[in-house]
TORKOL-4160 file (C-alpha; in steps of 0.2 Angstrom, whole numbers, padded with zeros to 4 digits, m for minus):
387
<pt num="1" X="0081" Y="0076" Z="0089"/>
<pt num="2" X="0097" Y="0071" Z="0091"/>
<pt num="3" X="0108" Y="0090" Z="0091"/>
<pt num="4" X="0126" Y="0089" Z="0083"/>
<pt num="5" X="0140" Y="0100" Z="0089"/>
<pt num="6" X="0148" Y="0111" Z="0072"/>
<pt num="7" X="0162" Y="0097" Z="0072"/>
<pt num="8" X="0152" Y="0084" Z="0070"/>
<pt num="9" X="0142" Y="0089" Z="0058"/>
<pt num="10" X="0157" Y="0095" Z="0048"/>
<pt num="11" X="0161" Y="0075" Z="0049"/>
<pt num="12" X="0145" Y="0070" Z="0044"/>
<pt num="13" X="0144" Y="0082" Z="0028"/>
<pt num="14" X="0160" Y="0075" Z="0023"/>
<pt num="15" X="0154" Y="0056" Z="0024"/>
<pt num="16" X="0139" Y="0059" Z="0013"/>
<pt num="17" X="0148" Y="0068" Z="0002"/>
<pt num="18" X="0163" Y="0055" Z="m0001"/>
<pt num="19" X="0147" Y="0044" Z="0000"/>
<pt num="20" X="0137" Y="0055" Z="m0016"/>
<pt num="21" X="0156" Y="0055" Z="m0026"/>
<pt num="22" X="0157" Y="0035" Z="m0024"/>
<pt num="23" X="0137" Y="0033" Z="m0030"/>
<pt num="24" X="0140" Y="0042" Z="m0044"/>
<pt num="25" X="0156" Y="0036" Z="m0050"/>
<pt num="26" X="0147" Y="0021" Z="m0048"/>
<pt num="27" X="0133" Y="0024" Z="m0059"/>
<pt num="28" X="0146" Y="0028" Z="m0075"/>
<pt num="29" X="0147" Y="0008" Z="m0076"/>
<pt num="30" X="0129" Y="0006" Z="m0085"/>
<pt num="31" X="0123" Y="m0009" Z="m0089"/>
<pt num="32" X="0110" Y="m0014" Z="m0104"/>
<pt num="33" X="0091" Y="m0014" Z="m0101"/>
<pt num="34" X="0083" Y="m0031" Z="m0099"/>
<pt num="35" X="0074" Y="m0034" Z="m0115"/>
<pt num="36" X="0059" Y="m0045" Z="m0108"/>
<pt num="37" X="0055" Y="m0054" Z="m0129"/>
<pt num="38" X="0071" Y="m0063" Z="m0124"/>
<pt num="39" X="0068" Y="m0070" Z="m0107"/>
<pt num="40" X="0062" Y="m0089" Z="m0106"/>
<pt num="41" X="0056" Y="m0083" Z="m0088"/>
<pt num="42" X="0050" Y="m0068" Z="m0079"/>
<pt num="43" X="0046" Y="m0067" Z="m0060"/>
<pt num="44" X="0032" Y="m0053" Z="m0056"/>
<pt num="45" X="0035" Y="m0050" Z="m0037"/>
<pt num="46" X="0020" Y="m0045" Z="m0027"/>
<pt num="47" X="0019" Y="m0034" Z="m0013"/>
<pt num="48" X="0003" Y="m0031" Z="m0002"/>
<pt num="49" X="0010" Y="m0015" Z="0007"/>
<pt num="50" X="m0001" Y="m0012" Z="0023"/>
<pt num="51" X="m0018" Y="0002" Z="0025"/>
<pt num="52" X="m0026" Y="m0002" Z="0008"/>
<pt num="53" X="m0014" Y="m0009" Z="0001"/>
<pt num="54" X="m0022" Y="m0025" Z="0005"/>
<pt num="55" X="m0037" Y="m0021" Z="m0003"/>
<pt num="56" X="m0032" Y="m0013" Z="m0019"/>
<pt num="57" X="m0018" Y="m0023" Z="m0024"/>
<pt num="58" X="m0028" Y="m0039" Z="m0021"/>
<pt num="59" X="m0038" Y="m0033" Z="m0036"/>
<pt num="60" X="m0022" Y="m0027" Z="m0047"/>
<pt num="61" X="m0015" Y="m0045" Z="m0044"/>
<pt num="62" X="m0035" Y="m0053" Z="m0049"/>
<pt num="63" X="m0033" Y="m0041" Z="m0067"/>
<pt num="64" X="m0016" Y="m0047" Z="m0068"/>
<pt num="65" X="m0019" Y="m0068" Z="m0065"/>
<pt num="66" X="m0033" Y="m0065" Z="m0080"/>
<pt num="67" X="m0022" Y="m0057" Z="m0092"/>
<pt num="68" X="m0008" Y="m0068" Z="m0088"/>
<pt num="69" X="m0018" Y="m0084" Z="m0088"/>
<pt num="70" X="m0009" Y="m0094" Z="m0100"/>
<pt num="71" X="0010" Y="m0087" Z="m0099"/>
<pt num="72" X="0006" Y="m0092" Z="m0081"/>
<pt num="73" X="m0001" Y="m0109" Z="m0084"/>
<pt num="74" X="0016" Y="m0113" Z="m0098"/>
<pt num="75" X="0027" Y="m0105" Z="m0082"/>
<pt num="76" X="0033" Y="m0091" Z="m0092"/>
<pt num="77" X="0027" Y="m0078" Z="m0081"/>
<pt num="78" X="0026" Y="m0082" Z="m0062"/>
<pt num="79" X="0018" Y="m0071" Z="m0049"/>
<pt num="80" X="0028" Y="m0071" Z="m0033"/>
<pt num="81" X="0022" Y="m0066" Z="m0016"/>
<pt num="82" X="0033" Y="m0053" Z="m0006"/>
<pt num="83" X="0028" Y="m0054" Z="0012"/>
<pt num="84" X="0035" Y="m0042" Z="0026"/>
<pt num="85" X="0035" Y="m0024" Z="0019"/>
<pt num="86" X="0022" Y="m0018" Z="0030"/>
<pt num="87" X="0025" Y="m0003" Z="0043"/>
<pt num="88" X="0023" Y="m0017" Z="0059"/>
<pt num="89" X="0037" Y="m0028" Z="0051"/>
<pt num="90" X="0047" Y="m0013" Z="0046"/>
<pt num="91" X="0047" Y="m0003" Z="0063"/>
<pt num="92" X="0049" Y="m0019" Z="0072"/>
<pt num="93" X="0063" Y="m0021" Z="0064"/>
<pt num="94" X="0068" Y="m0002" Z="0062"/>
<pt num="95" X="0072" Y="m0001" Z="0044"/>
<pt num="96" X="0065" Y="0004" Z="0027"/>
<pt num="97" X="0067" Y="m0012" Z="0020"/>
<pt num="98" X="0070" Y="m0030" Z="0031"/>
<pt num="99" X="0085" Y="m0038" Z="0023"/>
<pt num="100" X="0075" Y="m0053" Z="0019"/>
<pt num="101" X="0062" Y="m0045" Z="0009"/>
<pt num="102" X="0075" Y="m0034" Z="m0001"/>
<pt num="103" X="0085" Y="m0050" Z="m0006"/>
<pt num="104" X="0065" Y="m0059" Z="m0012"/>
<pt num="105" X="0062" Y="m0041" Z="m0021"/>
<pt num="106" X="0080" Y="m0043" Z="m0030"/>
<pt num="107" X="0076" Y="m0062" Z="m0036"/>
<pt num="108" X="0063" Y="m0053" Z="m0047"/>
<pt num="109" X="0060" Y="m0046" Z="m0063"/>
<pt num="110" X="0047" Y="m0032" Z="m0061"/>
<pt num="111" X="0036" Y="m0030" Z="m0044"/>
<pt num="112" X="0020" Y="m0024" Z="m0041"/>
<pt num="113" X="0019" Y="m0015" Z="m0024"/>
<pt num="114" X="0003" Y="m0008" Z="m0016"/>
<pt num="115" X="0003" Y="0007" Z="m0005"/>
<pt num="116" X="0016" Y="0009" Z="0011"/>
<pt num="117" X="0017" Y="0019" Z="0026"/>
<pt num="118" X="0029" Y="0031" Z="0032"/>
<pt num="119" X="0032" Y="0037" Z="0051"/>
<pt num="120" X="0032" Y="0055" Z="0052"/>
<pt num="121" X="0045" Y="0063" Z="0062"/>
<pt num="122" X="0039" Y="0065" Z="0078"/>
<pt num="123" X="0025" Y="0055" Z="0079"/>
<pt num="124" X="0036" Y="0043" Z="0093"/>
<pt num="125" X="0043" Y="0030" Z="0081"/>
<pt num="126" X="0058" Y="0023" Z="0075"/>
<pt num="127" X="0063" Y="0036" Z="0062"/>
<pt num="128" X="0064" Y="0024" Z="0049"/>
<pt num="129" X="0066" Y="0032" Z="0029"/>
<pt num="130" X="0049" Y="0028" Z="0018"/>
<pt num="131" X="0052" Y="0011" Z="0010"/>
<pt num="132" X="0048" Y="0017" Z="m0008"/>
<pt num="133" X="0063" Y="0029" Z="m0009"/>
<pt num="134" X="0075" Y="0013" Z="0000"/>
<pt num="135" X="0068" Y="0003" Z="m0014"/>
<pt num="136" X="0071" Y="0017" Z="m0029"/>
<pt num="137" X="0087" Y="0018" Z="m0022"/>
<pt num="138" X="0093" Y="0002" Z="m0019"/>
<pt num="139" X="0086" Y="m0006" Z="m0036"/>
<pt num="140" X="0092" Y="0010" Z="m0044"/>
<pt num="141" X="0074" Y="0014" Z="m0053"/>
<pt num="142" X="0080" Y="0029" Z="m0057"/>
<pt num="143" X="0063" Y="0034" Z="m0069"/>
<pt num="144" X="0046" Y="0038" Z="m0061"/>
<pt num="145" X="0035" Y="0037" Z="m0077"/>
<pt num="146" X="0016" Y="0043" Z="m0073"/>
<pt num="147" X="0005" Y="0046" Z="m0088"/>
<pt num="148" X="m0012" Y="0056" Z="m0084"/>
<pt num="149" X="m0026" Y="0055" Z="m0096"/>
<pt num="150" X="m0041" Y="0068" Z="m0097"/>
<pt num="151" X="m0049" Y="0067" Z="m0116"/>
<pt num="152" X="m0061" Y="0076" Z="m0113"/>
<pt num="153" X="m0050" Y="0090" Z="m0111"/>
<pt num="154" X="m0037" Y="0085" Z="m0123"/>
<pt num="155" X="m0025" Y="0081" Z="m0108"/>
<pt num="156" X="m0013" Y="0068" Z="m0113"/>
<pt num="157" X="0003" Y="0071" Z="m0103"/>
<pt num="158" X="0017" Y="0059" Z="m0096"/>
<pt num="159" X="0029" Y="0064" Z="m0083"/>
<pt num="160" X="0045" Y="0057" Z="m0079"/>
<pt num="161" X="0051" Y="0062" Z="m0062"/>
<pt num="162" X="0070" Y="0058" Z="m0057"/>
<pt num="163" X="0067" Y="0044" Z="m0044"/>
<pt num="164" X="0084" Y="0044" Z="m0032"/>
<pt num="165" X="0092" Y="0061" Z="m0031"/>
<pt num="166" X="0085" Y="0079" Z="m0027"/>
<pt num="167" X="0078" Y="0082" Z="m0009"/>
<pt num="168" X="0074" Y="0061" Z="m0006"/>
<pt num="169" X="0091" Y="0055" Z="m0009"/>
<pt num="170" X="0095" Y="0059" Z="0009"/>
<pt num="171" X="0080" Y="0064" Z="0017"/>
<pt num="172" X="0087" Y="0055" Z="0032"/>
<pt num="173" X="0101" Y="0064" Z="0036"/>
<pt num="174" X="0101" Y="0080" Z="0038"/>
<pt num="175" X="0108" Y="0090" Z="0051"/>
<pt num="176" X="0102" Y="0097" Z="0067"/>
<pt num="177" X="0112" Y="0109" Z="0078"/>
<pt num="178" X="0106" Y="0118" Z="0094"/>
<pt num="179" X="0096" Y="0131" Z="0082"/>
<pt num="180" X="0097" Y="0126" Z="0067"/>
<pt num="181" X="0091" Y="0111" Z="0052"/>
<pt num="182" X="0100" Y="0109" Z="0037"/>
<pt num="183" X="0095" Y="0098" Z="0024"/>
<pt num="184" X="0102" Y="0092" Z="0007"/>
<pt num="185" X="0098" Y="0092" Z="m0010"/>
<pt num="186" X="0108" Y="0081" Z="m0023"/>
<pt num="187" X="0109" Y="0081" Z="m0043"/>
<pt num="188" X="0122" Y="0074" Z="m0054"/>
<pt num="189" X="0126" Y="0077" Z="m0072"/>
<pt num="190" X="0123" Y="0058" Z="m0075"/>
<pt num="191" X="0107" Y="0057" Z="m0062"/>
<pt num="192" X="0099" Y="0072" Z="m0074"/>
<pt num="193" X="0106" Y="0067" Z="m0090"/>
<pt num="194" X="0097" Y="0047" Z="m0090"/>
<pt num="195" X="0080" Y="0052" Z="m0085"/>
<pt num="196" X="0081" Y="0067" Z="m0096"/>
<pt num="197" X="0084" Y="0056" Z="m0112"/>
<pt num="198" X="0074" Y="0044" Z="m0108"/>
<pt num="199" X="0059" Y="0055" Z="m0107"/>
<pt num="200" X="0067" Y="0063" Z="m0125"/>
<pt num="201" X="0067" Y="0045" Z="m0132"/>
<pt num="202" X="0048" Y="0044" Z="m0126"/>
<pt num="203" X="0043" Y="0058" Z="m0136"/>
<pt num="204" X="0053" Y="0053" Z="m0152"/>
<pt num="205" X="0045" Y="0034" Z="m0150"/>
<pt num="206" X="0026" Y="0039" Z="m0149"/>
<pt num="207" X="0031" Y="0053" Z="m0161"/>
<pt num="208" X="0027" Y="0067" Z="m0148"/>
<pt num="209" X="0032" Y="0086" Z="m0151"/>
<pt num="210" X="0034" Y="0097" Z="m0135"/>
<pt num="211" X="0046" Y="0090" Z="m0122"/>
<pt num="212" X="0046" Y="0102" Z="m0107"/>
<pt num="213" X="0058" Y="0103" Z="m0091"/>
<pt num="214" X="0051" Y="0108" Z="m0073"/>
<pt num="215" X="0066" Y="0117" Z="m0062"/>
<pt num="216" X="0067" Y="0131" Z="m0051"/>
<pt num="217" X="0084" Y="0136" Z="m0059"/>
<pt num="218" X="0081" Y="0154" Z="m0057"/>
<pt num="219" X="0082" Y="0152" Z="m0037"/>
<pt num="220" X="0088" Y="0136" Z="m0034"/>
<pt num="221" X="0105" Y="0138" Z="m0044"/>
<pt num="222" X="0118" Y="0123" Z="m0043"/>
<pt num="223" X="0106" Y="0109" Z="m0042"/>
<pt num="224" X="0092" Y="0114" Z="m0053"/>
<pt num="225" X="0104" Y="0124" Z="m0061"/>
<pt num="226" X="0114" Y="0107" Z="m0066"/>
<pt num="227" X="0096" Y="0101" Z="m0072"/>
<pt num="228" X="0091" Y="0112" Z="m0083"/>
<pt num="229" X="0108" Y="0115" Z="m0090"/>
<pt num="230" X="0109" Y="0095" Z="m0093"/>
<pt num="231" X="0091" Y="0098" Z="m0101"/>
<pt num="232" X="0098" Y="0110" Z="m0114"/>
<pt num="233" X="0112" Y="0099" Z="m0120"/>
<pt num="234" X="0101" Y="0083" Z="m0124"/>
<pt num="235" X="0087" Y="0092" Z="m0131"/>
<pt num="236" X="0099" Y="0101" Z="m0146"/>
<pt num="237" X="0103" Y="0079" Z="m0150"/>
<pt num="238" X="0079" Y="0080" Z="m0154"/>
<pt num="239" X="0082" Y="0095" Z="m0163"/>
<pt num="240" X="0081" Y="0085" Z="m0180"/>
<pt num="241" X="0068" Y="0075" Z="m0175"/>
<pt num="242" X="0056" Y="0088" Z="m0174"/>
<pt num="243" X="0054" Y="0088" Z="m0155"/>
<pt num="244" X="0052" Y="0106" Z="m0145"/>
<pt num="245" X="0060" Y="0109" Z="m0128"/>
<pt num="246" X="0051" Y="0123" Z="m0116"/>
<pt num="247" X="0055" Y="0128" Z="m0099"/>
<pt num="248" X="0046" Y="0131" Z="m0084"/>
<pt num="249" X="0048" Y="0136" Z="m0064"/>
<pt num="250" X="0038" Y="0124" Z="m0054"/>
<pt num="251" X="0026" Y="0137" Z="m0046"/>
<pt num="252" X="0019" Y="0144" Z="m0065"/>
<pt num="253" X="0016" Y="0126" Z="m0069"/>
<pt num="254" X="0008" Y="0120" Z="m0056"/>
<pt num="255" X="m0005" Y="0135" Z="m0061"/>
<pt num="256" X="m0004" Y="0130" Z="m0080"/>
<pt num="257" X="m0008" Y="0112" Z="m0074"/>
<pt num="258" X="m0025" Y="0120" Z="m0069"/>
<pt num="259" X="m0027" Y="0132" Z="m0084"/>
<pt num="260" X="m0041" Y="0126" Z="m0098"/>
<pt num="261" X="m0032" Y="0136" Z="m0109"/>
<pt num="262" X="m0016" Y="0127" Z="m0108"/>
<pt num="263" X="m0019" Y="0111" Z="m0102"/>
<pt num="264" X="m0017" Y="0100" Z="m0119"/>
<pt num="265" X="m0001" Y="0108" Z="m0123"/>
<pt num="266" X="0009" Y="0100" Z="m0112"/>
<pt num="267" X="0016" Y="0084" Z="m0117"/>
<pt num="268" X="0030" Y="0074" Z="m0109"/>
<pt num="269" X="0035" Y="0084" Z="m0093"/>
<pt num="270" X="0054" Y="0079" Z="m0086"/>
<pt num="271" X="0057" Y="0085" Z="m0067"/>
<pt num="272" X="0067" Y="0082" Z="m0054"/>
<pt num="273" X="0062" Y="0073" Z="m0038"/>
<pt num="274" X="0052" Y="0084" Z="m0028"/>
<pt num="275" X="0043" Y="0093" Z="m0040"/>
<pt num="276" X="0038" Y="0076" Z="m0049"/>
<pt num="277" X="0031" Y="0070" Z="m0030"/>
<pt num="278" X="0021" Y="0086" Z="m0031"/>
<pt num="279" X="0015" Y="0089" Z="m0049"/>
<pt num="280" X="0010" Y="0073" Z="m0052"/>
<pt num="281" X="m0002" Y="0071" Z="m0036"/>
<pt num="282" X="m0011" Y="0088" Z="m0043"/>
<pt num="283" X="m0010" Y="0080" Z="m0061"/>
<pt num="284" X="m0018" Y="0061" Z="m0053"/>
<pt num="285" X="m0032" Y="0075" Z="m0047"/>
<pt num="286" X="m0035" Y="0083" Z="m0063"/>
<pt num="287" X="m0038" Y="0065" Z="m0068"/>
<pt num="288" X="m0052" Y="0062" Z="m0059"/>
<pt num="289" X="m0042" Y="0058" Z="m0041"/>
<pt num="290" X="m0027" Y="0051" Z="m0035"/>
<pt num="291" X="m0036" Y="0034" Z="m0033"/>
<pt num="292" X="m0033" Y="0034" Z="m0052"/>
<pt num="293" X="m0018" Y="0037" Z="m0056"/>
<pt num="294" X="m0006" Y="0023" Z="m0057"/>
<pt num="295" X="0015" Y="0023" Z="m0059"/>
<pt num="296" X="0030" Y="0014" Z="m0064"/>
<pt num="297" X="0046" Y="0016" Z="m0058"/>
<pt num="298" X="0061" Y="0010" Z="m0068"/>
<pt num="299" X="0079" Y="0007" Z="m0069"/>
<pt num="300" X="0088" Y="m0007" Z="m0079"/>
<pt num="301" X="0087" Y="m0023" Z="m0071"/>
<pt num="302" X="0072" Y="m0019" Z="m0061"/>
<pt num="303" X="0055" Y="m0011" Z="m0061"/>
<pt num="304" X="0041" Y="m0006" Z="m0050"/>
<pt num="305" X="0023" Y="m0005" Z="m0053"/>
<pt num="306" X="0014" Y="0006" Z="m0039"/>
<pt num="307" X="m0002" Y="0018" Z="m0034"/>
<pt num="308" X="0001" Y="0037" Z="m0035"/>
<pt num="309" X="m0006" Y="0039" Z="m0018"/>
<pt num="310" X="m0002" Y="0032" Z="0001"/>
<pt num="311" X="m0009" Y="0017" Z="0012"/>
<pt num="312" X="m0025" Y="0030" Z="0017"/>
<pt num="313" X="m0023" Y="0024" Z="0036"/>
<pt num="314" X="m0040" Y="0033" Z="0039"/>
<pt num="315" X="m0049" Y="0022" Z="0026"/>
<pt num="316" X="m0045" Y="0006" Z="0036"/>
<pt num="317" X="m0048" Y="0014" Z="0055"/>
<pt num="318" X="m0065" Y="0022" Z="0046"/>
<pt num="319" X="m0068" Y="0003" Z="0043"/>
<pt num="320" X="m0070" Y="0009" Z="0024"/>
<pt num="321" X="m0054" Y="m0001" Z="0015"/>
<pt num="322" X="m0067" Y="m0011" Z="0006"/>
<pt num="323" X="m0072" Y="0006" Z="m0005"/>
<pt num="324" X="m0054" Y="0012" Z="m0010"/>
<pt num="325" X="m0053" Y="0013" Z="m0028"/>
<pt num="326" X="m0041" Y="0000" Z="m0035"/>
<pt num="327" X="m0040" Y="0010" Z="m0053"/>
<pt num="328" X="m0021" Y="0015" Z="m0048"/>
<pt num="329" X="m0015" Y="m0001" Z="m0044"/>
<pt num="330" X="m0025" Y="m0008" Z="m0059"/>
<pt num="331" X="m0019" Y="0005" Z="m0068"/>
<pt num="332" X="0001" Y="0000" Z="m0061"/>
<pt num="333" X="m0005" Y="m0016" Z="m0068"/>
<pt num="334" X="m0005" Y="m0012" Z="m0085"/>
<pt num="335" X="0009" Y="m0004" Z="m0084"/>
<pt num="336" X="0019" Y="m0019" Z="m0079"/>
<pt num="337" X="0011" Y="m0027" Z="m0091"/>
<pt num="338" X="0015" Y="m0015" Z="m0105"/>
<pt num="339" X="0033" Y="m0014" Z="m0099"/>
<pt num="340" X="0035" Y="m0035" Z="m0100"/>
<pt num="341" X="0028" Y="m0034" Z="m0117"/>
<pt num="342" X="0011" Y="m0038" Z="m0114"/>
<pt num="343" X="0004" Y="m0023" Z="m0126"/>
<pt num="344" X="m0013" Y="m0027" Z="m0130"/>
<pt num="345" X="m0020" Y="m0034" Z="m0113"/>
<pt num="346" X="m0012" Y="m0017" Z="m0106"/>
<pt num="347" X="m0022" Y="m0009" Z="m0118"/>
<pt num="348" X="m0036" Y="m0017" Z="m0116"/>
<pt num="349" X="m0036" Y="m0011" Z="m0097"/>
<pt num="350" X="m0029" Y="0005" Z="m0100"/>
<pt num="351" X="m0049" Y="0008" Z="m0113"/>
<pt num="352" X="m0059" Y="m0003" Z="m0098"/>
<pt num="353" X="m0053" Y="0011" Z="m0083"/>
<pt num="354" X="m0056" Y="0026" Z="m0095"/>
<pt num="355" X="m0074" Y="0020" Z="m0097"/>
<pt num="356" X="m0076" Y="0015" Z="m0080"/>
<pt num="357" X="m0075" Y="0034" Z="m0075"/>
<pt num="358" X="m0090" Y="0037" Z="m0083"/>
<pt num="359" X="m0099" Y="0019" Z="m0079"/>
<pt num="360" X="m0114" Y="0023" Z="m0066"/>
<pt num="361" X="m0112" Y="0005" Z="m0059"/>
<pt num="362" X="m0095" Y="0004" Z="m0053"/>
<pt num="363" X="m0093" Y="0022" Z="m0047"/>
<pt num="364" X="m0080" Y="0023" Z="m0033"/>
<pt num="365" X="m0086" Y="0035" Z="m0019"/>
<pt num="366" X="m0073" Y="0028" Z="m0005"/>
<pt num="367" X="m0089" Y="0024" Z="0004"/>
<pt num="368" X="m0105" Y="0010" Z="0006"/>
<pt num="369" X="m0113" Y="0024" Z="m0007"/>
<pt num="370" X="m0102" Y="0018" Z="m0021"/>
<pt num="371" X="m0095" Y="0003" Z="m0028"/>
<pt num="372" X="m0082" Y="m0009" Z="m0020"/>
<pt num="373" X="m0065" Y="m0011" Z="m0026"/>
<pt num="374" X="m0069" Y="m0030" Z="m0031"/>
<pt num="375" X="m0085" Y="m0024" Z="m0037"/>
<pt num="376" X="m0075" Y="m0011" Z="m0051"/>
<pt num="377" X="m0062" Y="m0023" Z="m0053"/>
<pt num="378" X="m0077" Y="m0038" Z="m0059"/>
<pt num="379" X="m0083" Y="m0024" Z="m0070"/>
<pt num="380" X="m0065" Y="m0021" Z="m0080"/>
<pt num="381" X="m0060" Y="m0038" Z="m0081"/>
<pt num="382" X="m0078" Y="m0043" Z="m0089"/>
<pt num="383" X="m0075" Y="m0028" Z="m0102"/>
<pt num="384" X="m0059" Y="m0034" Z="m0107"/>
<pt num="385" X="m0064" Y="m0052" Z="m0107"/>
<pt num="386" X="m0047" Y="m0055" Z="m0103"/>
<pt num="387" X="m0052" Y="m0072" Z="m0093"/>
């Protein structure tokens, strides 16, 4: 722990604040979205990650080369391997993200990235910042998009989590004095207001209802305060179009996520950082585990496609990595795909992993008493006969 007198960290406040005014007067100079119908070329980066990464995104890639088989063959689309984002290579080097590896992730389009790992502070390592919020930040993927799907219960929610503010934007540096550890939360009007419309422009295009905003505004009062306020002024714009904006403090939904008798309420959900992180592991539970539940992470020039859940170091020391389930990372699959405009092979997928829940065969235990990830992933490529 390295202690700061009160002088200094007077000095450091005062750098990441100048540093938080430059970034957002940055962000007011938008740029377009890529629209993918127009490009001649798109570049897929791939990214193994380390624990099971490996494994599962080996499979994702395998659904990925089938539904992509022809745009690869005429060169349209091109699957890129990204080595040297594993937690060896990045300690080594003590940083997030090795320069070289950020410059091969900028030369693409869209990347798919398996599952990394993140010291813990403490645990006698370089105290390096996790490589997925370096990569949200410095590719600005400002939208974390996570749909969960339970028909059987009527659950058909999508999230959109704010992706580089909050509590992660500077998770690394905080203060420590002699007796005390001050840590920082960060939220901008134009932060709130571009991950708030965009989930408001989800529910308009797939003619949803009930838009609902997740704060702890009643406590927390500037930041989430600055949130929900935000979240009042765009929802009057929906208004006409039919669509209903509801509020709720994190801790009552997180028991109304649970709750049978208000579970297929919820629509589109739009949070902030942490409380996205948070919800949206209980929600991948409700769906059946977070081995399932897939995610996309977008900004305007980039994208990235990515499991819900961590590397699972103990799979791999349990000699188990073999049995992950690779449905997350299949399921970031076709969410890549969706997003380049591949909509009926996403599809496609998107039916074969909702049956596979409920296929005997190719039931994921995380053990030899299961199936293995190649075995599942055999199984949805042959039901969606996309080779």
């Amino acid at each position: 722990m390295n202690i700061l007198s009160e002088t200094t960290s007077l000095a450091h406040f005062k750098r990441l604040l100048d540093q938080q005014i430059d970034r957002v007067h940055a962000l007011k100079n938008t740029v377009n979205p890529i629209d993918f119908s127009k490009k001649t070329a798109i570049r897929v980066g791939i990214c193994m990650g380390d624990g099971i990464g490996d494994i599962i995104t080996e499979q994702a890639q395998r659904v990925l080369e089938a539904a992509l088989i022809h745009e690869r063959a005429t060169k349209r689309v091109t699957l890129v391997p990204i080595h040297g984002l594993t937690i060896a290579n990045r300690l080594r080097q003590g940083v997030a993200i090795p320069s070289d590896v950020l410059d091969a992730l900028k030369a693409c389009d869209v990347i798919l990235k398996g599952p990394t790992t993140t010291p813990q502070k403490g645990d006698g390592g370089p105290n390096i910042e996790s490589a997925n919020v370096a990569m949200r930040r410095e590719l600005d993927l400002f939208a974390c998009v996570r749909p969960i799907q339970v028909p059987q219960k009527g659950i058909d929610w999508v999230f959109f989590r704010e992706n580089t503010e909050g509590e992660y934007m500077l998770g690394s540096s905080g203060i420590d004095m002699a007796e005390l550890s001050i840590d920082f939360k960060v939220t901008s009007d134009i932060g709130s207001e571009r991950i708030i419309r965009m989930a408001f422009e989800h529910a308009k295009a797939t003619h949803r209802k009930r838009v609902t905003v997740v704060t702890k505004s009643n406590v927390i009062k500037a930041t989430d305060g600055r949130f929900s306020e935000v979240a009042r002024r765009i929802a009057t714009e929906y208004t006409p179009f039919g669509i209903h904006c509801d509020e709720w403090y994190v801790d009552i939904m997180a028991a109304k996520l649970i709750d049978p008798q208000r579970q297929a309420d919820f629509e589109v959900i739009v949070l902030p950082n942490l409380y996205g992180d948070i919800l949206t592991d209980q929600a991948g539970q409700i769906q059946g585990g977070l081995g399932t539940a897939g995610s996309a992470n977008i900004g305007t020039q980039y994208a990235m496609f990515e499991a819900v859940h961590g590397s699972a170091p103990r799979m791999v020391t349990d000699g188990r990595a073999h049995y992950a389930n690779p449905s997350s990372m299949i399921k970031a699959a076709a969410m890549l795909l969706q997003h380049i405009g591949y909509t009926a092979s996403a599809a496609a997928i998107d039916q074969a992993l909702l049956r596979a829940a409920s296929e005997p065969s190719v039931a994921i235990t995380g053990r030899p008493d299961g199936a293995t990830a190649s075995e599942l992933t055999d199984w949805i490529i042959h039901q969606t006969q996309l080779n």
